[in-house]
Structures are given as structure tokens and as C-alpha cells.
C-alpha positions in Angstrom: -20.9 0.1 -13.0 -19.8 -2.4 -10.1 -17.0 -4.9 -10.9 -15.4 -5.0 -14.6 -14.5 -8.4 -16.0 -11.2 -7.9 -17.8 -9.9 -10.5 -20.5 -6.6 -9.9 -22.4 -8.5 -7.7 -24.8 -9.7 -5.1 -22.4 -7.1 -5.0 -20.0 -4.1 -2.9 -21.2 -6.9 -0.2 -21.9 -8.7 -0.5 -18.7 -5.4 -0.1 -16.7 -4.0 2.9 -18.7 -6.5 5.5 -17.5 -6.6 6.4 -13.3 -6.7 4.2 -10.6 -7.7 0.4 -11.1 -8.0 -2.1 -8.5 -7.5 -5.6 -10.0 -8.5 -8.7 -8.4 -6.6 -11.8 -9.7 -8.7 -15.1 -9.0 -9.9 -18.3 -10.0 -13.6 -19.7 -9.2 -11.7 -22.7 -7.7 -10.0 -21.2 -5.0 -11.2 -20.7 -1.0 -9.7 -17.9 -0.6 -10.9 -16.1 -3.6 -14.3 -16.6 -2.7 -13.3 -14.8 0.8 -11.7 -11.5 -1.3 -14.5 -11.5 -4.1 -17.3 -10.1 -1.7 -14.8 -7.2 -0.7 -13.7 -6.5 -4.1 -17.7 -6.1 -5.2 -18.0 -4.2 -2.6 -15.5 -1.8 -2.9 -16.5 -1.2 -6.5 -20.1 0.1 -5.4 -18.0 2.3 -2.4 -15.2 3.4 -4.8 -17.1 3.7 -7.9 -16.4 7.2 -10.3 -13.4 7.7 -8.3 -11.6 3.7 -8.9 -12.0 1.5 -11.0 -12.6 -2.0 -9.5 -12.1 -5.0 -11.8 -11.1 -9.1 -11.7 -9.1 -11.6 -13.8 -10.4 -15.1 -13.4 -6.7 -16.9 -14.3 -8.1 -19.6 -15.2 -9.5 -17.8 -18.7 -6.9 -15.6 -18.9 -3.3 -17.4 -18.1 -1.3 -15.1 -20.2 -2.1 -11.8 -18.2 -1.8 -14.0 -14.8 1.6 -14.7 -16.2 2.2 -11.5 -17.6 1.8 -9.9 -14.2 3.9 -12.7 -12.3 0.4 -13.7 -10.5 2.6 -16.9 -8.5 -0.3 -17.2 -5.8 -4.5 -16.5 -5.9 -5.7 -14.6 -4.7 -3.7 -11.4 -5.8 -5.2 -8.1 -5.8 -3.1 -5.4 -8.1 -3.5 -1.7 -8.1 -2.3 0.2 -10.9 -2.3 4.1 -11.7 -2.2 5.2 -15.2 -1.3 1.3 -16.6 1.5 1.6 -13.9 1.4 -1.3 -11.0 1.4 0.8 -7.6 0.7 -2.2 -5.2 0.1 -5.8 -5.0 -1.9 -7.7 -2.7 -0.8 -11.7 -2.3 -3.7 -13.5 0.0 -7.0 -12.7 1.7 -6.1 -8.7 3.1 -9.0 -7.3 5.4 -11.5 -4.6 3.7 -9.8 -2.1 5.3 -6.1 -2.4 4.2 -7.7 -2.6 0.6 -9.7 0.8 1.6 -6.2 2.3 2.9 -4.5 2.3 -0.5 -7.9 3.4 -2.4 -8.4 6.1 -0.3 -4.8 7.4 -1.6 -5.1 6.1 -5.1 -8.4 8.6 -5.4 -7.0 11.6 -2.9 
């Protein structure tokens, strides 16, 4: 399935089901380019088990502000619609991995 593109219409019902990972990012930014790699891959490692998903902000203001994204990159995980943990700046693969490997326990 890899990586979702979510807009204001199929967000609310993405989140509300399991574990979603949500990358918050705009084509613009340096360090977005750095996370977007890991995100795509963490969607082939994690896929059936997490969701893996991005907002690009720049389409989408109203969920950026919504979620109170101050600063891209930021990577939200939800469970059940419910935020869980947030993510502000480039994270290494691994601390990314660390909270999916819970999320999907």
C-alpha cells in the first residue's frame, strides 16, 4: 500500500482506525526531504500492522493548524484517532521504529 496521501477529506477517517503514523511536511522544506525517505520506508516495513501516511501543509493548512503543526517537519502518531506522540524535526529511523514497534505490539 506504501505511504497514504491524506487531505482534510480522508483524514479524520484514516486516523480513527489502529495505529497511524503521520508525517506533516511541505515539498519546500530541507529537512522534510531528509524524513520523507524514512517515512516511505517505514510504510513498506510496517505495512498491515501501521498505517504510514503524510500531510503536505502546504495543501492542507487547516489540518496543519488543526493539529498545532508550529514547525516541519512533524511526524504524529495516533491510535484509534487519538494523538499518542509527536515528532518536531528530522528523528533518526530508529526512534521512529521504537514507537512503531509499540504502537503494533
Amino acid at each position: 500500500m506504501g505511504t497514504l496521501h491524506l487531505t482534510a477529506e480522508n483524514f479524520s477517517e484514516t486516523i480513527s482506525n489502529g495505529s497511524v503514523l503521520v508525517d506533516f511536511w511541505a515539498d519546500w522544506c530541507g529537512p522534510c526531504r531528509t524524513v520523507g525517505p524514512i517515512i516511505d520506508k517505514l510504510a513498506e516495513e510496517y505495512e498491515g500492522r501501521v498505517t504510514v501516511a503524510k500531510v503536505d501543509v502546504e495543501n492542507e493548512k487547516k489540518l496543519a493548524i488543526r493539529f498545532k503543526v508550529m514547525s516541519i517537519p512533524t511526524v504524529v502518531l495516533f491510535k484509534d484517532g487519538i494523538e499518542t506522540k509527536r515528532f518536531v524535526g528530522v528523528q533518526p529511523k530508529d526512534t521512529y521504529k521504537a514507537e512503531l514497534d509499540k504502537a503494533s505490539a
